[in-house]
PyMOL Python script that loads the backbone (N, CA, C, O; Angstrom):
from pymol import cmd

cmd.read_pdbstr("""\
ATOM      1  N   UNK A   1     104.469 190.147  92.210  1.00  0.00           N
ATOM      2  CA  UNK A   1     105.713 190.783  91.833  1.00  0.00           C
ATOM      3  C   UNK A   1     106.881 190.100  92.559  1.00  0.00           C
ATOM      4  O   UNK A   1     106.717 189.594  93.669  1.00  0.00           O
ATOM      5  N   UNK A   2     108.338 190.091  91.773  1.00  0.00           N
ATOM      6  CA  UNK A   2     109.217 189.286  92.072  1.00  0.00           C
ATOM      7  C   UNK A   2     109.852 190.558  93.567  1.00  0.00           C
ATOM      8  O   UNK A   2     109.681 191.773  93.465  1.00  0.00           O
ATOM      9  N   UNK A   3     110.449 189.996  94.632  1.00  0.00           N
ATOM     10  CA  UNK A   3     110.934 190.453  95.674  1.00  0.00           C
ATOM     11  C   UNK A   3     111.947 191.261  95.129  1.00  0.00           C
ATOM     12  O   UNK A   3     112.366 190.796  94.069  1.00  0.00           O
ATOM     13  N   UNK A   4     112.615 192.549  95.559  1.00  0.00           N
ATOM     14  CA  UNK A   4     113.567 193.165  95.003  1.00  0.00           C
ATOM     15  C   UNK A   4     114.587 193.911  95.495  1.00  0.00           C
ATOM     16  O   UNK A   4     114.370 194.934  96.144  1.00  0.00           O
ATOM     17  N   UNK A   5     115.459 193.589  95.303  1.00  0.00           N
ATOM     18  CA  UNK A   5     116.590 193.795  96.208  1.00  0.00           C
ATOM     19  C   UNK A   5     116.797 195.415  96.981  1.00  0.00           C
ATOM     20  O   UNK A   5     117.116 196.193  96.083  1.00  0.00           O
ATOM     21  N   UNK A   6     116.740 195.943  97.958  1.00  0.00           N
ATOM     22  CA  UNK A   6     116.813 197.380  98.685  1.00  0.00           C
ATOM     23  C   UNK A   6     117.030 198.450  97.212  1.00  0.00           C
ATOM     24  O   UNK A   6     116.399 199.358  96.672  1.00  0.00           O
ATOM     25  N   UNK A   7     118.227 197.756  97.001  1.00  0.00           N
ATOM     26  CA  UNK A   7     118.747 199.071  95.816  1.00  0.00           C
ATOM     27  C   UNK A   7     118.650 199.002  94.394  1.00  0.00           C
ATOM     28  O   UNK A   7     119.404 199.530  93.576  1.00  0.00           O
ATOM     29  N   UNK A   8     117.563 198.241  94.167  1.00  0.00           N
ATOM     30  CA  UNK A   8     117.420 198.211  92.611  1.00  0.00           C
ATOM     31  C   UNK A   8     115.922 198.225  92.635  1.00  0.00           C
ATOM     32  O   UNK A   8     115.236 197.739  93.533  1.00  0.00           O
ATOM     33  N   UNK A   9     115.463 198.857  91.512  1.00  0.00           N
ATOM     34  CA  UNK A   9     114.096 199.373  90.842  1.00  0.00           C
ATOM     35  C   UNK A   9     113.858 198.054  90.030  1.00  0.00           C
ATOM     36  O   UNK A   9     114.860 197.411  89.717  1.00  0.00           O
ATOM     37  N   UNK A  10     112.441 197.525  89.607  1.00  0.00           N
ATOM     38  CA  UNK A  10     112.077 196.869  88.476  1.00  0.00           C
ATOM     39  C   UNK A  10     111.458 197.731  87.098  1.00  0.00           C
ATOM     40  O   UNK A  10     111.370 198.956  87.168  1.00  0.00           O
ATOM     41  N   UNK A  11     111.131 197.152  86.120  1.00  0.00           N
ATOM     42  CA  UNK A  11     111.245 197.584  84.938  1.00  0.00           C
ATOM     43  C   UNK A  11     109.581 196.079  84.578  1.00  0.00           C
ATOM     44  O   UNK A  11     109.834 194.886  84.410  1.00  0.00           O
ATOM     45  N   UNK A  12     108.646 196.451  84.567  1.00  0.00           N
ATOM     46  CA  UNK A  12     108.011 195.413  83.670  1.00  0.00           C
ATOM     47  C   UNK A  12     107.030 196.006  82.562  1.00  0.00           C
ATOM     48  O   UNK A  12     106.027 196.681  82.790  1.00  0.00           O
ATOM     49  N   UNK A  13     107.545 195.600  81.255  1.00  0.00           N
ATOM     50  CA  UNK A  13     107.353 195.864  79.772  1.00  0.00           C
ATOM     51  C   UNK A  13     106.126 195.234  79.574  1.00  0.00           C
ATOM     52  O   UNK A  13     106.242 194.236  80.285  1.00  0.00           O
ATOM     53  N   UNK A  14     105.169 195.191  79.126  1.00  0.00           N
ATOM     54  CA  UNK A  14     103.861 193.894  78.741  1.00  0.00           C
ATOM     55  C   UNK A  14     103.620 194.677  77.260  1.00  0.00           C
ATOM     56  O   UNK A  14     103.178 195.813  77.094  1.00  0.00           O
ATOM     57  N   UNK A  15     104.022 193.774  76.316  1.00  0.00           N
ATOM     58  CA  UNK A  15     103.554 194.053  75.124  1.00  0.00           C
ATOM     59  C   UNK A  15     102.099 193.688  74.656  1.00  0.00           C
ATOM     60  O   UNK A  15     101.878 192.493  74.458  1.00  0.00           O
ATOM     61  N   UNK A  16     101.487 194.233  74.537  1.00  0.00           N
ATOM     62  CA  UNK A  16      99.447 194.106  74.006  1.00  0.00           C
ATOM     63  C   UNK A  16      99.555 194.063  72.512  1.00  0.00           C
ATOM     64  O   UNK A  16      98.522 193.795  71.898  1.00  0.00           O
ATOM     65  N   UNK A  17     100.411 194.237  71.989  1.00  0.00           N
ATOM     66  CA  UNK A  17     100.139 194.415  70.196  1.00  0.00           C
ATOM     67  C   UNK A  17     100.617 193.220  69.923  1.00  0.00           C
ATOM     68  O   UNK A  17      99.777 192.572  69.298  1.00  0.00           O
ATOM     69  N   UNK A  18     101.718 192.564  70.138  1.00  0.00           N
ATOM     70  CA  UNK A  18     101.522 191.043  69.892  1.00  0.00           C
ATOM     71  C   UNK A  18     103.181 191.058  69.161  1.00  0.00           C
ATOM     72  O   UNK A  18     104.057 190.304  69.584  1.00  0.00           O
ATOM     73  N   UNK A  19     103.433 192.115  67.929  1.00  0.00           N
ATOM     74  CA  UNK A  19     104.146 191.948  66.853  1.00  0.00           C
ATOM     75  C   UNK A  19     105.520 192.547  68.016  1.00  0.00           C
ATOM     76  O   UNK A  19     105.331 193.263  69.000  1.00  0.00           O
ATOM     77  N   UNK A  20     107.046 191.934  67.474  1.00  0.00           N
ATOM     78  CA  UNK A  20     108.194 191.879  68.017  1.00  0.00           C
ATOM     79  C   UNK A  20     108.435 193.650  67.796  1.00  0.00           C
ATOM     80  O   UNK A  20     108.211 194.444  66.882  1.00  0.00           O
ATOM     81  N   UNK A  21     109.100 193.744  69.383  1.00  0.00           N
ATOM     82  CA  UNK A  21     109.516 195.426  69.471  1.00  0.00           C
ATOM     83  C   UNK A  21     110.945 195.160  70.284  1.00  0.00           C
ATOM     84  O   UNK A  21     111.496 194.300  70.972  1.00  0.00           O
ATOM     85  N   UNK A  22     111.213 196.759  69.620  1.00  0.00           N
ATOM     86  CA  UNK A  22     112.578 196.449  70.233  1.00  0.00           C
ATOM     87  C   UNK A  22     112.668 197.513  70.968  1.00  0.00           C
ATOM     88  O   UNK A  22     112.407 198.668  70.631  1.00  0.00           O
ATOM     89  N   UNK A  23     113.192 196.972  72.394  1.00  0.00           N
ATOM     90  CA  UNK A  23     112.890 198.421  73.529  1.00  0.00           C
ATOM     91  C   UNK A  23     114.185 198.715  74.224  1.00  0.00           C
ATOM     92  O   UNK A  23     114.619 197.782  74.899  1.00  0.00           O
ATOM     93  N   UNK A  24     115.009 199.999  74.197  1.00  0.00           N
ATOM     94  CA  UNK A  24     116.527 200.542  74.404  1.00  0.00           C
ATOM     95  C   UNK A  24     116.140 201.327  75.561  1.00  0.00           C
ATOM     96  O   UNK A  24     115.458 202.349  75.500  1.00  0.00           O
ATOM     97  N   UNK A  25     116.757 200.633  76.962  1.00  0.00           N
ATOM     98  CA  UNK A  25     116.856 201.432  78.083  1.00  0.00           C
ATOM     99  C   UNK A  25     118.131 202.185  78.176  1.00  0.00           C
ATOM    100  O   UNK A  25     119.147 201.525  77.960  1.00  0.00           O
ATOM    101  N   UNK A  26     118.282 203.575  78.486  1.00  0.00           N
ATOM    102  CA  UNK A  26     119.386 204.332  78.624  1.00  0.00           C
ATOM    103  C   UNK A  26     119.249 205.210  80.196  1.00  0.00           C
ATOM    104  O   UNK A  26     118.397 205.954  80.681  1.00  0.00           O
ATOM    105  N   UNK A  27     120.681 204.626  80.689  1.00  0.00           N
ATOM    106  CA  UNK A  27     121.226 205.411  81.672  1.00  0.00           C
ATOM    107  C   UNK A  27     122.331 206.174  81.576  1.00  0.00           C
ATOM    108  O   UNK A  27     123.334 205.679  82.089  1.00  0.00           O
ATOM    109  N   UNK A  28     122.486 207.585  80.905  1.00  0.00           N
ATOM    110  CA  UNK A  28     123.607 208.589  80.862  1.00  0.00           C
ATOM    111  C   UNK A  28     124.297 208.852  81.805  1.00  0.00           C
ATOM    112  O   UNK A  28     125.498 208.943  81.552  1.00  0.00           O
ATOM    113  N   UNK A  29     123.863 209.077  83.236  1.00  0.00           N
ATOM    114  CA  UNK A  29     124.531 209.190  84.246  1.00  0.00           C
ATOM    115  C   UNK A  29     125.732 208.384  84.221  1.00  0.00           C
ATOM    116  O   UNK A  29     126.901 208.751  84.332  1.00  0.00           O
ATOM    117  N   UNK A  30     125.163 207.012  84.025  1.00  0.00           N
ATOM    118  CA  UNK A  30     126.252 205.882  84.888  1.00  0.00           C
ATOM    119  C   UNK A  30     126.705 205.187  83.059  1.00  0.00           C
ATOM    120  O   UNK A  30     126.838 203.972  82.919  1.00  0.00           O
ATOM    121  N   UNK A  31     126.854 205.981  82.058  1.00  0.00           N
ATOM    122  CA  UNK A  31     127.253 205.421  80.941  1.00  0.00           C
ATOM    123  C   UNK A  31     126.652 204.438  80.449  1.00  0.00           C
ATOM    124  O   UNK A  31     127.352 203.909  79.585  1.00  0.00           O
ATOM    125  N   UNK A  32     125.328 203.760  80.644  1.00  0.00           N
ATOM    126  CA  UNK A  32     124.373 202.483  80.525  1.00  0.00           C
ATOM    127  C   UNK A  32     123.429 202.516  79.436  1.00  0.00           C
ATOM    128  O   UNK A  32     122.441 203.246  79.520  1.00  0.00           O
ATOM    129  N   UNK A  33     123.657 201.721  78.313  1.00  0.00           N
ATOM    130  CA  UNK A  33     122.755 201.554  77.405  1.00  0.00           C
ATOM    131  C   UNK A  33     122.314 199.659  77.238  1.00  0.00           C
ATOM    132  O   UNK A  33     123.028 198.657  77.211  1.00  0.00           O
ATOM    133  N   UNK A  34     121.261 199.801  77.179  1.00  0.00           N
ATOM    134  CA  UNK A  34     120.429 198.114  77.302  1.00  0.00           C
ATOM    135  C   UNK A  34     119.151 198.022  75.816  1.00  0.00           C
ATOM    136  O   UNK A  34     118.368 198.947  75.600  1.00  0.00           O
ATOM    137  N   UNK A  35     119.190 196.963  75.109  1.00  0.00           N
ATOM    138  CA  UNK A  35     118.547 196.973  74.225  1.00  0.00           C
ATOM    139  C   UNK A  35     117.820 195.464  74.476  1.00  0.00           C
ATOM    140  O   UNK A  35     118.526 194.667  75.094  1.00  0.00           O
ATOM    141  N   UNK A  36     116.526 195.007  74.072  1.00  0.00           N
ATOM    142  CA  UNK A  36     116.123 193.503  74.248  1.00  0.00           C
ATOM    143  C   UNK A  36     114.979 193.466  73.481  1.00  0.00           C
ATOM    144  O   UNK A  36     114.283 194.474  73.607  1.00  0.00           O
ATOM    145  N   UNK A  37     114.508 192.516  72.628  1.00  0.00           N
ATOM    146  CA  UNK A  37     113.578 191.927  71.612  1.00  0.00           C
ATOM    147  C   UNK A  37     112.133 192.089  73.367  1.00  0.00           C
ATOM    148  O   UNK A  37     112.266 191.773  74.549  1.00  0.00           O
ATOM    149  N   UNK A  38     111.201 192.587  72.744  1.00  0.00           N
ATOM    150  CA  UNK A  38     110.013 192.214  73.459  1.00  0.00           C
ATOM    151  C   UNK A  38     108.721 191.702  72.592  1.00  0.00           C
ATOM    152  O   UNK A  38     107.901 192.342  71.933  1.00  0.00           O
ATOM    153  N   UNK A  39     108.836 190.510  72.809  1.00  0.00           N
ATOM    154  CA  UNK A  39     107.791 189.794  71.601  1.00  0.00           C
ATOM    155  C   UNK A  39     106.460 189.445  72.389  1.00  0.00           C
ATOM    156  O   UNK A  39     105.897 188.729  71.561  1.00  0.00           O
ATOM    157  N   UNK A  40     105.656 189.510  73.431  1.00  0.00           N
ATOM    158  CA  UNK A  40     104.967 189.003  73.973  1.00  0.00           C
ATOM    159  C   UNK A  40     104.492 189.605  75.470  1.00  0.00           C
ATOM    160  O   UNK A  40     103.379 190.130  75.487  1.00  0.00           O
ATOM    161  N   UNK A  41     105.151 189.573  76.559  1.00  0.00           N
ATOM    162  CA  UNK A  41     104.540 189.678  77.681  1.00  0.00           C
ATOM    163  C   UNK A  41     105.332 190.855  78.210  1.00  0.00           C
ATOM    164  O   UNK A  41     105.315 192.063  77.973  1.00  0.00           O
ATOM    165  N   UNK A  42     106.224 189.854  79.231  1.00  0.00           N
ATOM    166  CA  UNK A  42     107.064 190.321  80.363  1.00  0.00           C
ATOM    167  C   UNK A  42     108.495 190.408  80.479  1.00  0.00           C
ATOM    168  O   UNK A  42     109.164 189.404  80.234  1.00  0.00           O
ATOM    169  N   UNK A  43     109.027 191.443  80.810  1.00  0.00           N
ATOM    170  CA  UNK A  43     110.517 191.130  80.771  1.00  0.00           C
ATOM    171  C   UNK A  43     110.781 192.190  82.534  1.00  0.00           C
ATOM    172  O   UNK A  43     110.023 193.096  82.882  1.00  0.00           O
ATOM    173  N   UNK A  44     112.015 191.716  83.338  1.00  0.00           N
ATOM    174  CA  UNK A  44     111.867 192.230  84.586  1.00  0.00           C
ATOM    175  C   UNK A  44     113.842 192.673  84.658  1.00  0.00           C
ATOM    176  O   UNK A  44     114.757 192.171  85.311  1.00  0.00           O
ATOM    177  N   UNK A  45     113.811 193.570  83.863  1.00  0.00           N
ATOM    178  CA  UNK A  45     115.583 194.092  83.903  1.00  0.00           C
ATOM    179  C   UNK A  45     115.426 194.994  85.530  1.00  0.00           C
ATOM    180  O   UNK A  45     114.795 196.006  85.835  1.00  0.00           O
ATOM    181  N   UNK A  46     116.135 194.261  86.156  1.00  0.00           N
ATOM    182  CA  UNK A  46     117.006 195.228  87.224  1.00  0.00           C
ATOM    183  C   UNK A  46     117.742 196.175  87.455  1.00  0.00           C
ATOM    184  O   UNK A  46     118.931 195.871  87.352  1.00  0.00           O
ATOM    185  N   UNK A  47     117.522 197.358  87.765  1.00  0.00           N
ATOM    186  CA  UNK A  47     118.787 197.925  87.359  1.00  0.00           C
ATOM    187  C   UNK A  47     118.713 199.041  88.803  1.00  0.00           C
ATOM    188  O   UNK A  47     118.041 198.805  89.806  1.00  0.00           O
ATOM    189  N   UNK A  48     119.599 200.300  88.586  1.00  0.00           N
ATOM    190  CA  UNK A  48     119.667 200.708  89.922  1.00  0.00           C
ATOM    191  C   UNK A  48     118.951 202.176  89.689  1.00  0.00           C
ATOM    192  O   UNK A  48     118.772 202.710  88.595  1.00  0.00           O
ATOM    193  N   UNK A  49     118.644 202.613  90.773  1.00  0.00           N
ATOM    194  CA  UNK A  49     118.041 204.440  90.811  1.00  0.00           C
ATOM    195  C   UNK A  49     118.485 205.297  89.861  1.00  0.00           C
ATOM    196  O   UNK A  49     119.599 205.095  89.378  1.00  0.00           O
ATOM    197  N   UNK A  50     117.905 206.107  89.541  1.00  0.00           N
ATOM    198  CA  UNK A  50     118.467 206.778  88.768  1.00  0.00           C
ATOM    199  C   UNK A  50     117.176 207.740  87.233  1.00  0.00           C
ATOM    200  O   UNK A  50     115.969 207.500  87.258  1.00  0.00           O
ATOM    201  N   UNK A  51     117.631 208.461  86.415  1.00  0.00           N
ATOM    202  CA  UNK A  51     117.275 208.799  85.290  1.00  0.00           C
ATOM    203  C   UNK A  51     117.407 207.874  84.346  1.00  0.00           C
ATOM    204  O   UNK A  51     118.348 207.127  84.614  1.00  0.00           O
ATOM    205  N   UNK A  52     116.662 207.505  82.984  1.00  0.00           N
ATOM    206  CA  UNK A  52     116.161 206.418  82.348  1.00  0.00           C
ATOM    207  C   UNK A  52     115.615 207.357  80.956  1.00  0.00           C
ATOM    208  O   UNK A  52     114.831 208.294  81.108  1.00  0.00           O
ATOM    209  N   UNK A  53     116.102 206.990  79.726  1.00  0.00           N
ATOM    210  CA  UNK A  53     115.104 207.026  78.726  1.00  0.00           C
ATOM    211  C   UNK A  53     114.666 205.993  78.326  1.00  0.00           C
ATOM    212  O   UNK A  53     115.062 205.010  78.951  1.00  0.00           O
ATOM    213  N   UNK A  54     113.851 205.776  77.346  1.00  0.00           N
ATOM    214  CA  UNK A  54     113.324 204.408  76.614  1.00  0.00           C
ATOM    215  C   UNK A  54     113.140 204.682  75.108  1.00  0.00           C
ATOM    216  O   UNK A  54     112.550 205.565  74.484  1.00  0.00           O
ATOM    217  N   UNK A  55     113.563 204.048  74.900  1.00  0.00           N
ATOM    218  CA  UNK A  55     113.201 203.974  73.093  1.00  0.00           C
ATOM    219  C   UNK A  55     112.226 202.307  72.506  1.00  0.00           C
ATOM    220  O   UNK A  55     112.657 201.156  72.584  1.00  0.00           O
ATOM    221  N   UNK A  56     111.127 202.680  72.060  1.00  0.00           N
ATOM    222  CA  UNK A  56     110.423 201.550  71.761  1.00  0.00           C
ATOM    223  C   UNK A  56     110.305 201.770  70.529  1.00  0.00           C
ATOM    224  O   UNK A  56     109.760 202.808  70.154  1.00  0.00           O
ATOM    225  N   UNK A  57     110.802 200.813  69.602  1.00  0.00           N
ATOM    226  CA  UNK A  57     110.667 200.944  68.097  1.00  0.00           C
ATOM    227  C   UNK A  57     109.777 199.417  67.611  1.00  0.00           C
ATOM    228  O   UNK A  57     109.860 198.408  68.311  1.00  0.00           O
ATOM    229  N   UNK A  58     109.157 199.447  66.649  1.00  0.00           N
ATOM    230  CA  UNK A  58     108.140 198.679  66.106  1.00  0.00           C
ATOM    231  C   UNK A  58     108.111 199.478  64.290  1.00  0.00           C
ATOM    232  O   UNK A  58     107.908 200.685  64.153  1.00  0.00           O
ATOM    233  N   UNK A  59     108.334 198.589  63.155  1.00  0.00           N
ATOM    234  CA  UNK A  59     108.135 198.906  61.725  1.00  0.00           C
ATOM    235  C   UNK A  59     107.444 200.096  61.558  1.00  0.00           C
ATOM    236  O   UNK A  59     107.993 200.820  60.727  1.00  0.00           O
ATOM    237  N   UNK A  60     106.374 200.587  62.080  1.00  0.00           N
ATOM    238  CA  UNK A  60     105.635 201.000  61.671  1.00  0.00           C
ATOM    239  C   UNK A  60     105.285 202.640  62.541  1.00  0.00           C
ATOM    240  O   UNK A  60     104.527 203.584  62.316  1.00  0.00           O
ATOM    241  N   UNK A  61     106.501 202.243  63.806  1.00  0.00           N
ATOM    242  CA  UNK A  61     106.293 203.722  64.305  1.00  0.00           C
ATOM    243  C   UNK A  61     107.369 203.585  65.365  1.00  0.00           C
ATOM    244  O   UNK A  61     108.093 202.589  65.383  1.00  0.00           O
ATOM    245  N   UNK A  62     107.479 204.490  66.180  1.00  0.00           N
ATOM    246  CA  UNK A  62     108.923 204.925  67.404  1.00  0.00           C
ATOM    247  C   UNK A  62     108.543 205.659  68.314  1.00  0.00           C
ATOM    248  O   UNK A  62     107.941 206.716  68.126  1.00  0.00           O
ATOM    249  N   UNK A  63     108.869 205.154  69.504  1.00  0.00           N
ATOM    250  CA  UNK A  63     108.168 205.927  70.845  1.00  0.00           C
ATOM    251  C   UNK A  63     109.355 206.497  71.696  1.00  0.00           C
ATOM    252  O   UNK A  63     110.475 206.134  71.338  1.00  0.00           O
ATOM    253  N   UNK A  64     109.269 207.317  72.747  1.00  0.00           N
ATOM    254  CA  UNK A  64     110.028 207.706  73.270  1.00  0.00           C
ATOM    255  C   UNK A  64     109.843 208.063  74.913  1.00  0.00           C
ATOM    256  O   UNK A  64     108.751 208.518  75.254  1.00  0.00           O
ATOM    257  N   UNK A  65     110.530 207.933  75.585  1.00  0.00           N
ATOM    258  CA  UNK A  65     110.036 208.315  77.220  1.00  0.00           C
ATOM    259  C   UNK A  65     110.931 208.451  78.401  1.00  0.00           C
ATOM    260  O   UNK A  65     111.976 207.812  78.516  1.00  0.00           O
ATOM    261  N   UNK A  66     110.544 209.194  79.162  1.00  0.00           N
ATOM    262  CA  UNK A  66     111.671 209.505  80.161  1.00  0.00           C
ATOM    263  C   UNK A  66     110.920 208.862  81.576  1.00  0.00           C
ATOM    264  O   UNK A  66     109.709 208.676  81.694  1.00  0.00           O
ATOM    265  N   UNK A  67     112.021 208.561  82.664  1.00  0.00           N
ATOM    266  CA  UNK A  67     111.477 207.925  83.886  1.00  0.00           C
ATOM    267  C   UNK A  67     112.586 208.257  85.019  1.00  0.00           C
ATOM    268  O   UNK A  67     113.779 208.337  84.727  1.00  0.00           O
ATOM    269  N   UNK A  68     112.173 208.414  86.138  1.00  0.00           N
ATOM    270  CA  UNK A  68     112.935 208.514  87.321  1.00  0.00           C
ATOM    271  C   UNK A  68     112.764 206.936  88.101  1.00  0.00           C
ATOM    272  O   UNK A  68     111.650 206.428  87.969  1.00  0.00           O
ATOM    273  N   UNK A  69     113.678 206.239  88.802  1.00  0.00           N
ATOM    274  CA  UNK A  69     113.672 204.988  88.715  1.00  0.00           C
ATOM    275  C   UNK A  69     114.345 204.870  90.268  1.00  0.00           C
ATOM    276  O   UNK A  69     115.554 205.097  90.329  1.00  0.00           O
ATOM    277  N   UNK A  70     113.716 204.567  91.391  1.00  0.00           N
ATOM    278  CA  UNK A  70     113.201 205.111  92.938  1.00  0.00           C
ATOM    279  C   UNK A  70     113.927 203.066  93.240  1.00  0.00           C
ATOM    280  O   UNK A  70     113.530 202.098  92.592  1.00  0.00           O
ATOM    281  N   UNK A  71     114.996 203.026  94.374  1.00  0.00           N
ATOM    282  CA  UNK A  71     115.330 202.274  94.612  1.00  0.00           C
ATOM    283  C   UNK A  71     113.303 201.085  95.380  1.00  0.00           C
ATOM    284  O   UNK A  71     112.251 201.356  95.959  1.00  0.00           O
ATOM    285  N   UNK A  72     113.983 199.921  94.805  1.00  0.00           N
ATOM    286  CA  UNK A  72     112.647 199.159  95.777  1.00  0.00           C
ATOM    287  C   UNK A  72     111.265 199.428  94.989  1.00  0.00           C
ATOM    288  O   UNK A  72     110.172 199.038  95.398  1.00  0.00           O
ATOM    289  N   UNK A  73     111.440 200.034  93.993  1.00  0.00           N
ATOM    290  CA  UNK A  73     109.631 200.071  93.027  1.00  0.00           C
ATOM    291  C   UNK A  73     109.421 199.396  91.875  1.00  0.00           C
ATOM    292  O   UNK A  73     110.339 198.742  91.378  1.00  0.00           O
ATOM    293  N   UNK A  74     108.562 199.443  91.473  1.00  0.00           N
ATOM    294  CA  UNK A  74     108.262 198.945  90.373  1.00  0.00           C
ATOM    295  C   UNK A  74     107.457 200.032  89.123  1.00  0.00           C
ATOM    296  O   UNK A  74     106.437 200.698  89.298  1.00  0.00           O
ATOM    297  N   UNK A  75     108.229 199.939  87.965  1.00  0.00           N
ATOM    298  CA  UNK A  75     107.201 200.849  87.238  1.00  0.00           C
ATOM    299  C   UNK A  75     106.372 199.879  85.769  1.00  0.00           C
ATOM    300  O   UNK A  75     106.869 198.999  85.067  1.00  0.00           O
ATOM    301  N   UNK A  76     105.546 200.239  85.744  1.00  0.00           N
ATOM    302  CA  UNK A  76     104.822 199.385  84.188  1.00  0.00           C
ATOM    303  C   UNK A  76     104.731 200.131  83.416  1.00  0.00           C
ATOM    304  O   UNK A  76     104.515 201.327  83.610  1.00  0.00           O
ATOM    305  N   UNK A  77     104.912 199.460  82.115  1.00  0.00           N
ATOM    306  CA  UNK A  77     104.898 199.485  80.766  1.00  0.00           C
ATOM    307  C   UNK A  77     104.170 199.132  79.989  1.00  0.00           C
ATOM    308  O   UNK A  77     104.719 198.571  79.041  1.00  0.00           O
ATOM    309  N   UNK A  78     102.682 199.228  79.918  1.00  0.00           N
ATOM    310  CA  UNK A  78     101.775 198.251  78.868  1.00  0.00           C
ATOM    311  C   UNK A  78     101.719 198.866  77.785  1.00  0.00           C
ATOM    312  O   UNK A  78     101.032 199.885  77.707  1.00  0.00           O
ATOM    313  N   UNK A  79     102.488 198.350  76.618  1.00  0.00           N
ATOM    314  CA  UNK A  79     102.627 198.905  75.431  1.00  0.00           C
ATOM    315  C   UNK A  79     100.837 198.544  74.499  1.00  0.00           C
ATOM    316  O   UNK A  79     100.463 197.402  74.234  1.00  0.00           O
ATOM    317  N   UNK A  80     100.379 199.262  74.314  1.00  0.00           N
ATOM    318  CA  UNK A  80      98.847 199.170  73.683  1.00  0.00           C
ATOM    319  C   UNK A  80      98.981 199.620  72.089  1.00  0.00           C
ATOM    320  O   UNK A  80      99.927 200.361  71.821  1.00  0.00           O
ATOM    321  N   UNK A  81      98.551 199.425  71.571  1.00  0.00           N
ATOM    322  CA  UNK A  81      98.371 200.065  69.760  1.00  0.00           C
ATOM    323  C   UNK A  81      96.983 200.989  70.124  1.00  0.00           C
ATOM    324  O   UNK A  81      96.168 200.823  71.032  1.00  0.00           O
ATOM    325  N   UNK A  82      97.043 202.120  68.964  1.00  0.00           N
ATOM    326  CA  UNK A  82      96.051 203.063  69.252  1.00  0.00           C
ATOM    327  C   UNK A  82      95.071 203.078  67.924  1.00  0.00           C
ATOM    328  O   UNK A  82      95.429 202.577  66.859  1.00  0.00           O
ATOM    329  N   UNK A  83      93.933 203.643  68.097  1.00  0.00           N
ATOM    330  CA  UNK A  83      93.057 203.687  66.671  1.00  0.00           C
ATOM    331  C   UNK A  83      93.142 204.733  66.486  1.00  0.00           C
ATOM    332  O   UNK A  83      92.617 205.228  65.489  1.00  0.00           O
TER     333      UNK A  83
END
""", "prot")
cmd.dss("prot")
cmd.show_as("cartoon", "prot")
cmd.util.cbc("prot")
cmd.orient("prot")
């Protein structure tokens, strides 16, 4: 894991289904909305403490999730397809 600065949290996404998603981080508190193509692995957005939703959209379905986001951690994301 990449070193991380005292006051910022990491974020790592790993997509397992393969096909392009599009994943919308939201911070209401601090007015913050973030959107980014996740086609493959890893992506490592920085950002600071705080409350977090997520929106993961893919053709074929839409996910949703809430997170508390702890200065200095790391949280994962392994997006999986289900049977």
């Amino acid at each position: 894991m990449p070193v991380l600065p005292a006051d910022k949290g990491c974020f790592l996404f790993t997509n397992y289904i393969g096909d392009k998603l599009l994943v919308t981080l939201t911070n209401e508190e601090r007015g913050w909305n973030f959107s980014f193509d996740l086609r493959r692995w890893r992506v490592f957005p920085l950002h600071g403490p705080g409350h977090y939703t997520t929106t993961i959209s893919h053709p074929n379905w839409l996910g949703h999730g809430e997170f508390d986001v702890e200065a200095g951690k790391h949280l994962r994301f392994p997006i999986v397809g289900r049977s």
